[in-house]
C-alpha positions as CSV (number, residue, x, y, z in Angstrom):
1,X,0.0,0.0,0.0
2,X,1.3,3.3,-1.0
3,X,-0.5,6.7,-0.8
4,X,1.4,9.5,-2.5
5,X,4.4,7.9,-2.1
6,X,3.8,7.2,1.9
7,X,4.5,3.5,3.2
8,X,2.3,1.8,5.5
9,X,5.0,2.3,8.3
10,X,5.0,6.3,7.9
11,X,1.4,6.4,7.7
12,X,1.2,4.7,11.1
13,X,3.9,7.3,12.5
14,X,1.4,9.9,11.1
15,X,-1.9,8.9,12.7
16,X,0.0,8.3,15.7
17,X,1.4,12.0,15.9
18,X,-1.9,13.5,14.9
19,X,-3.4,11.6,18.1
20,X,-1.3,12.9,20.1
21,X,-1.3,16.5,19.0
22,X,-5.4,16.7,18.4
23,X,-6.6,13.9,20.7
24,X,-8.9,11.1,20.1
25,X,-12.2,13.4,20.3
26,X,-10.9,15.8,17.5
27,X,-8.9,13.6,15.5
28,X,-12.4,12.2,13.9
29,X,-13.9,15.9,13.2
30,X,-10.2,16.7,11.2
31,X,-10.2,14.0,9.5
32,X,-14.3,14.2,8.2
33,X,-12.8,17.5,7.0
34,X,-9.8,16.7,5.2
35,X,-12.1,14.4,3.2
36,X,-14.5,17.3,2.4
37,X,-11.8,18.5,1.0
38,X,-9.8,16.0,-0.7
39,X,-13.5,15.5,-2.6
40,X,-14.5,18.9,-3.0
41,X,-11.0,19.3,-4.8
42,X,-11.8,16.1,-6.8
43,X,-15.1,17.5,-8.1
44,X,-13.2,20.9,-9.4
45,X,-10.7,19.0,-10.8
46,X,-13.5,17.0,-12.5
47,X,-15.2,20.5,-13.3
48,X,-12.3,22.1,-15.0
49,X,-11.4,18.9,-17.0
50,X,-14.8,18.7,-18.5
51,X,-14.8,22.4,-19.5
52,X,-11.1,22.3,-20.9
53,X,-12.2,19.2,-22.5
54,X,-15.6,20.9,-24.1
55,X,-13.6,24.0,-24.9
56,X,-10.8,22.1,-26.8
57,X,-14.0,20.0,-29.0
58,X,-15.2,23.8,-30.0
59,X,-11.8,24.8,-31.3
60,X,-11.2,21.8,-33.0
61,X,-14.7,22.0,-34.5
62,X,-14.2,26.1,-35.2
63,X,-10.8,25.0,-37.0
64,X,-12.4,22.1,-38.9
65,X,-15.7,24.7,-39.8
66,X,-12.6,27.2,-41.3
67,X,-10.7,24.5,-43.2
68,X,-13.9,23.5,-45.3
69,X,-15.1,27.3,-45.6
70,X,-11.2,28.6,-47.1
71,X,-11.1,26.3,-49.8
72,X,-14.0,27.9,-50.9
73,X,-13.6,31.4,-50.5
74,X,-10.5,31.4,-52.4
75,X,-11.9,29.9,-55.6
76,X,-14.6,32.5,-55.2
77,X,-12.2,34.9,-54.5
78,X,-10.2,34.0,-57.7
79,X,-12.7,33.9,-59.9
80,X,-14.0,37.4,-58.7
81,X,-11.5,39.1,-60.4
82,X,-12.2,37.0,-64.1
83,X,-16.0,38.7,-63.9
84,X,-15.3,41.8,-62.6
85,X,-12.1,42.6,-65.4
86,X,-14.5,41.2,-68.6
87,X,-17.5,43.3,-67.1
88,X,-15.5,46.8,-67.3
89,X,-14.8,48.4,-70.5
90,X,-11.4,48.8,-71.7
């Protein structure tokens, strides 16, 4: 078992310093609240994910909508100038 790199024997040597330092009655209350917040940071994490990952399908999508659109706005643009010079008088 390792947790971020933590052993069994150091997590051990944690829990026992936290009991000492908090006591028995608090050590329950801190740790309810650390996993608040482990979880609460989870769900963000989630969050942003999920929008960088919807943003990133809307670019891709915007850059696939311009690569179909230049193709033909050049043609049109080069055959623009073929009307417009046999339309004016010389």
């Amino acid at each position: 078992m390792n947790i971020f790199g933590i052993g069994l024997p150091e997590m051990a040597v944690i829990m026992v310093v936290a009991l000492l330092i908090f006591g028995p009655k608090k050590l329950p209350e801190i740790g309810r609240s650390v996993g608040k917040t482990i979880r609460s940071f989870q769900e963000a994490s989630k969050d942003f994910q999920n929008e960088f990952q919807k943003e990133a399908e809307q670019l891709e999508e915007a850059v696939k909508t311009t690569a179909e659109l230049e193709p033909k706005q050049i043609h049109a643009a080069k055959s623009e100038p073929d009307t417009a010079s046999s339309s004016q008088p010389s």
